[in-house]
KEVO-609699 format. One line per 8 residues: their letters; for each residue y, z, x of C-alpha. Coordinates in steps of 0.5 Angstrom, whole numbers, plus 2048, in hexadecimal, padded with zeros to 3 digits. Layout:
% residues N
a) Y/Z/X | ...
//
This chain:
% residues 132
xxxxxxxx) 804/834/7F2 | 806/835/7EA | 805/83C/7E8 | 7FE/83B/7E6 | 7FC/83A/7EE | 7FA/833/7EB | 7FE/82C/7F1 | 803/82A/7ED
xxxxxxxx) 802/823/7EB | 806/820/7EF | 802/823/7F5 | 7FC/820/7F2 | 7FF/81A/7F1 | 801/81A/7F9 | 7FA/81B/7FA | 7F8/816/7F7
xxxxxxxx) 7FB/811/7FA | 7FA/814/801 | 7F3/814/800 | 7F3/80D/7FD | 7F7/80B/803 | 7F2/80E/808 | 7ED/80C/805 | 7F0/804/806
xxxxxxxx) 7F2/805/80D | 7EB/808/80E | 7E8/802/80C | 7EC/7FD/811 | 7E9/802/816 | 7E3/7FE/817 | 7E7/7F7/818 | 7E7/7F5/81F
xxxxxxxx) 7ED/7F6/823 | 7F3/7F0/821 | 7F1/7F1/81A | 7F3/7F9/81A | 7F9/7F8/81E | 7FC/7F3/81A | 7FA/7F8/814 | 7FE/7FD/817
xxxxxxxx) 804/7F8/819 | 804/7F6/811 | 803/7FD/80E | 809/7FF/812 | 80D/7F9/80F | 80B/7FA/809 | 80F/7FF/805 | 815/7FC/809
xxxxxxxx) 814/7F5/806 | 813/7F8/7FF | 81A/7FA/7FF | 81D/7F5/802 | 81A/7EF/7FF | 816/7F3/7F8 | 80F/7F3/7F7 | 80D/7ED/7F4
xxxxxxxx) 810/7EA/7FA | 80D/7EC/7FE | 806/7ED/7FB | 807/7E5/7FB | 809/7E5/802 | 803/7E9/804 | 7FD/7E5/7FF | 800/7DF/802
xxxxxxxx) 7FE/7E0/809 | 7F7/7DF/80C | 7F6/7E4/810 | 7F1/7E9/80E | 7F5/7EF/810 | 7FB/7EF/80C | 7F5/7EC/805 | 7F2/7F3/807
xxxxxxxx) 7FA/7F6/806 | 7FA/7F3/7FF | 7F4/7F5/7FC | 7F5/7FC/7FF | 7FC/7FC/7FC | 7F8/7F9/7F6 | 7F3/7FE/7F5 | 7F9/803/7F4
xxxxxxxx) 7FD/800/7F0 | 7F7/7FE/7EB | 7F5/807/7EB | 7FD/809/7EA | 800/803/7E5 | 7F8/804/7E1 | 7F7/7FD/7E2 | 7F2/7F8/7E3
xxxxxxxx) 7F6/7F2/7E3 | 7F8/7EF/7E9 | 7FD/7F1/7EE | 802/7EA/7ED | 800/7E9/7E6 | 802/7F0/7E5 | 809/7F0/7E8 | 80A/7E9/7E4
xxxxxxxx) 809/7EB/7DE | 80A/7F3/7DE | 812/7F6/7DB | 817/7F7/7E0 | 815/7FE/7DF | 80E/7FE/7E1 | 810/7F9/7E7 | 815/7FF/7EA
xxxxxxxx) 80F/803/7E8 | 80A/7FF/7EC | 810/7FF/7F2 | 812/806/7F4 | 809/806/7F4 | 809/801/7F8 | 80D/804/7FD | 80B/80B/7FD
xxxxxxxx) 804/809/7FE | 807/804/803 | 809/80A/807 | 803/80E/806 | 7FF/808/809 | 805/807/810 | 803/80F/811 | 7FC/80D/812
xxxxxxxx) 7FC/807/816 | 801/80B/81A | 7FC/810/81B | 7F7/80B/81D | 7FC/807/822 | 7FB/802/81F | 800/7FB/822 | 7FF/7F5/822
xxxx) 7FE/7F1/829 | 805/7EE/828 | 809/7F5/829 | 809/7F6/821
//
C-alpha cells in the first residue's frame, strides 16, 4: 500500500493478471476432462518453455499442433499479452516485427502470466492422463 492507502501499481498489475489467468483457467472448466488435463499439463509447461526456448518458439510450437488444449493456452496467453502491450495485432505478427525491447517486454509478461496460469491449474488438479 502507498501512503495514501491506495494498491501500488504493481499490486494492481498483479491483480490484473491473476484475474485474467483465473478467468481462462475458468473458461476450460467446462471442456471435457482429457482437454482439462492436457491444459493443465501444458500450462505447467508453459513458463519453463518460454525460458528455455523464447517466446516466438514456443508461440510457433504451441499454434502448431492441432489439439484444442494447447489453441486454448494460446489464445489465453494471447488475450493478455494484447491488454498488457496495448495491441491488438496478432501475437506472431507482433513478436515478428516488434523491437528487442518490447519482444523482452512481451517475454518477462509472458512468463509471469504463464505462473499465474500453473497456479491455478495446480489448484484444479488438472493432469494429463500421461502423467504430465
Amino acid at each position: 500500500m502507498t501512503l495514501q492507502g491506495q494498491p501500488s501499481q504493481r499490486q494492481t498489475t498483479e491483480q490484473k493478471r491473476a484475474y485474467q489467468a483465473w478467468q481462462s483457467v475458468e473458461s476450460i472448466q467446462k471442456e471435457d476432462k482429457k482437454v482439462r488435463g492436457e491444459y493443465g499439463t501444458q500450462a505447467r509447461k508453459l513458463a519453463a518453455m518460454i525460458q528455455i526456448n523464447g517466446l516466438a518458439n514456443t508461440v510457433a510450437f504451441h499454434k502448431s499442433k492441432d489439439n484444442v488444449a494447447q489453441s486454448r493456452l494460446m489464445e489465453h496467453l494471447e488475450a493478455w499479452l494484447q491488454i498488457m502491450l496495448k495491441t491488438d495485432q496478432n501475437l506472431m505478427n507482433y513478436i515478428m516485427e516488434t523491437s528487442t525491447e518490447n519482444y523482452r517486454r512481451a517475454t518477462s509478461e509472458a512468463i509471469v502470466f504463464a505462473g499465474w496460469l500453473k497456479r491455478f491449474v495446480d489448484a484444479k488438479g488438472w493432469k494429463s492422463s500421461e502423467g504430465g
